[in-house]
N, C-alpha and C positions, 0 to 999 in steps of 0.2 A: 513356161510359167516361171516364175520369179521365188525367193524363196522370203520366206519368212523369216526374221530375226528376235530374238528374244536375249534380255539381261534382267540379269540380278544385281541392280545397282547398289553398292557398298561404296565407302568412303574411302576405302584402302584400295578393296579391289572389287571387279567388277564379274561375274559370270556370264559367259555367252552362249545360248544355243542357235539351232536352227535347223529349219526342214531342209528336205531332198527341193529340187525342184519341182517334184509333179504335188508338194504338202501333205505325205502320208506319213513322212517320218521323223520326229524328233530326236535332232542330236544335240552332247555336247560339243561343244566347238572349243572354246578355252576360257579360262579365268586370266584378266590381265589388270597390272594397276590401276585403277581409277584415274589418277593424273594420265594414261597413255591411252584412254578407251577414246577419245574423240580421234585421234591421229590412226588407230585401231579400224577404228570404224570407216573412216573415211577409204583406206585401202580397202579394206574388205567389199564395199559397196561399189570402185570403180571398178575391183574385178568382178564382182558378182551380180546381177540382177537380184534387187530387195523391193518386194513389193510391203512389206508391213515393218515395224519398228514396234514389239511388242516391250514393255515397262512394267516390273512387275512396279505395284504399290504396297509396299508397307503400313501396315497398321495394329497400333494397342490393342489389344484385349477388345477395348471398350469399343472398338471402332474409330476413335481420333488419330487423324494420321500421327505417322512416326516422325522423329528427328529428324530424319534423315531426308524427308522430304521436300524441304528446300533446297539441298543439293538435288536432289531428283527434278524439281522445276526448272532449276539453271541452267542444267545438262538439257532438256527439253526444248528448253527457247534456243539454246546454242543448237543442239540438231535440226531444227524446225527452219531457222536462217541458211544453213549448208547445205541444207537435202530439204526444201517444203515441198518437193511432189512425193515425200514416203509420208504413210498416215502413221500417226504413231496413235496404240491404243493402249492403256494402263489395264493391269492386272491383277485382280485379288492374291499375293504373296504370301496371306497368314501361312505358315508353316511349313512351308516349302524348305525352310534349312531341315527341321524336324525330319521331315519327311524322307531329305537328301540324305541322313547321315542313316535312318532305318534303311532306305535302299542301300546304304556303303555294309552295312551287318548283313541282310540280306544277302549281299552279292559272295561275302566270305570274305571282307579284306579284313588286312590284320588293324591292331588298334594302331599303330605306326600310320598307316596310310587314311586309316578314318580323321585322323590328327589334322590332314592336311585341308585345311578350309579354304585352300583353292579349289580342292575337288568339290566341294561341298557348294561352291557359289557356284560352278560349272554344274553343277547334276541339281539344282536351285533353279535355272534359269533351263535347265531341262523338263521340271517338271512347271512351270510356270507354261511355255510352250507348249506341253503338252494336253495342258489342262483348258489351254484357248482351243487347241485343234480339237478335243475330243470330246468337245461340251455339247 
């Protein structure tokens, strides 16, 4: 079985997670710039078998997408051209940073390591996976 992938796309940087192969298990995997997630990805998928391309989507309050979703489109059409046998499917994102930095208080880390918003877009892109697998 193939595993699933999953990101928190940001502008700067990008969060990634992903299942075991048999998809029981959500992990983080890493947070990498933004400029280096296509070249990122591309390794990652010829050494791996990836059956899905999960996207969270961002959105307002109000429900109108976020700013940031036109880079999220562009990144989409470019992965869809490089890999069009992975499906890619978008993901309801409201709150998943929120959410990432209460699991970082939760877990006991100190305010030093809660600081660091790469863990934050990694454990973002955790629960984003998680919340497709366990719907």
């Amino acid at each position: 079985m193939a595993r699933i992938l999953s990101i928190d796309y940001g502008t700067k940087r990008t969060g990634i997670a992903v299942t075991d192969e048999m998809q029981l298990i959500a992990s983080g995997l890493t947070t990498v710039s933004t400029h280096d997630l296509m070249p990122f990805l591309t390794k990652y998928v010829t050494e791996e078998p990836v059956e899905t391309l999960l996207v969270g989507e961002p959105t307002q309050k109000d429900g109108t997408p976020s700013g940031v979703e036109g880079n999220i489109q562009n990144f989409i059409e470019g992965f869809k051209k490089k890999f069009p046998k992975i499906p890619i499917v978008r993901v309801d994102e409201r709150y998943t940073s929120k959410m990432a930095f209460q699991t970082m208080i939760d877990s006991g880390l100190t305010k030093k390591k809660r600081r660091d918003k790469a863990l934050v877009d990694e454990i973002s892109a955790t629960i984003i996976l998680q919340n497709y697998l366990y719907k």
